[in-house]
Phi, psi and omega in degrees: 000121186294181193262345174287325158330287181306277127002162308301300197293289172343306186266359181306324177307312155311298183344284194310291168324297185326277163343304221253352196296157178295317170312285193304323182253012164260332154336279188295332181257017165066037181202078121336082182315143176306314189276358133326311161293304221280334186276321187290321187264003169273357157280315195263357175312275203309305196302306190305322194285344175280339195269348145342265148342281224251005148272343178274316191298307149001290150351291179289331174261005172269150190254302174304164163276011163291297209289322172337270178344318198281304196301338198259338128339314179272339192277284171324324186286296176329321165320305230235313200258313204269039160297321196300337173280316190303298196286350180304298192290316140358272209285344179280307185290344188063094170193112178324131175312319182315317169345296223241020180261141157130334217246165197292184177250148187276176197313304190287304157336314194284336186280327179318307183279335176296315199286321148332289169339302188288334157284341205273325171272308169251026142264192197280150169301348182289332198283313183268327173304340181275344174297298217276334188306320178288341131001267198287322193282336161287318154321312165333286190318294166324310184290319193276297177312262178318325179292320164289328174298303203266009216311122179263153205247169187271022176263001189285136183280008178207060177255326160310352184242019180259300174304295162346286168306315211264353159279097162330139177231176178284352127016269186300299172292330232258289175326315186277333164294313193274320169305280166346230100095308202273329203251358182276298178282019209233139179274179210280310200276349165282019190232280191331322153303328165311292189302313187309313203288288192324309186301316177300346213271300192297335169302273217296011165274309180292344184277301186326304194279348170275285199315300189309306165295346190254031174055023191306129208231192183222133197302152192186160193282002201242351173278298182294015206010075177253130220244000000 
């Protein structure tokens, strides 16, 4: 069993949550609150332009020009492409992408992207690719999932961002080689570190899709109507 295995095997219990969360199975059954939408992609905007940023720290932190090549191949998809599920949910709620751009990140984002960073900063590159992995690899998964649960036909109101996901890429697999590879050389307390960064990544993949459906704000005196 690779170690990326094991990360899979270790986390299924998130998985499994993940999967059955409301947000997520209101995808597949096409009935999504607007302001749910409208809270996830003005999050996942901000969140996307950091995990950008920390494929360049990633970058930097590779040594073949393979691996160069591969973050910098992921700085551009992220760039160019994975916009494309955002306007999918756009064009559903009727609301411009420009709209939703732009806005702080609510707590649990914000927290996400801080604890990436800190592997990003003070580990190994193995420390931040097990932060990052779990991003594309529960997306992936989701995508795999609702199309067997749901299969949506292209009349589905969120079958392009149903599709999107649901194709395996060099994304994943690339990712899960250069983890493999790195934990192959790696002593018990550097693989533990490994685990420690994926697992949480993977709690806080599961906080993402709760903050966004339950619209999550950061307390403020006029959110407690404190008079």
């Amino acid at each position: 069993m690779t170690f990326t295995d094991q990360l899979r095997k270790e986390n299924d219990d998130i998985f499994e949550l993940i999967f059955e969360h409301p947000f997520v199975t209101g995808i597949g059954k096409g009935d999504v609150p607007k302001k749910a939408l409208e809270h996830y992609i003005k999050a996942d905007f901000g969140y996307l332009t950091a995990f950008m940023q920390l494929y360049g720290i990633a970058l930097s932190k590779s040594a073949a020009r393979e691996e160069i090549g591969f973050f910098n191949e992921k700085i551009n998809f992220v760039l160019h492409s994975e916009s494309h599920p955002h306007h999918n949910f756009c064009d559903h709620i009727g609301v411009g992408y420009e709209e939703l751009q732009g806005y702080a990140l609510p707590p649990t984002a914000d927290h996400y992207v801080k604890h990436m960073f800190y592997h990003a900063h003070t580990g190994s590159l193995g420390e931040l690719i097990a932060a990052l992995l779990p991003c594309p690899w529960t997306y992936l998964e989701i995508g795999e999932q609702l199309t067997a649960r749901y299969k949506p036909s292209e009349e589905h109101p969120f079958y392009p961002w149903i599709t999107f996901y649901a194709n395996p890429s060099i994304v994943e697999l690339e990712m899960i080689h250069q983890l493999n590879k790195i934990a192959d050389r790696a002593g018990i307390a550097e693989k533990e570190k490994m685990r420690d960064a994926f697992r949480k990544s993977c709690q806080l993949e599961l906080g993402f899709w709760e903050m966004s459906y339950t619209c999550e704000a950061w307390p403020s005196k006029e959110r407690a109507q404190i008079k």
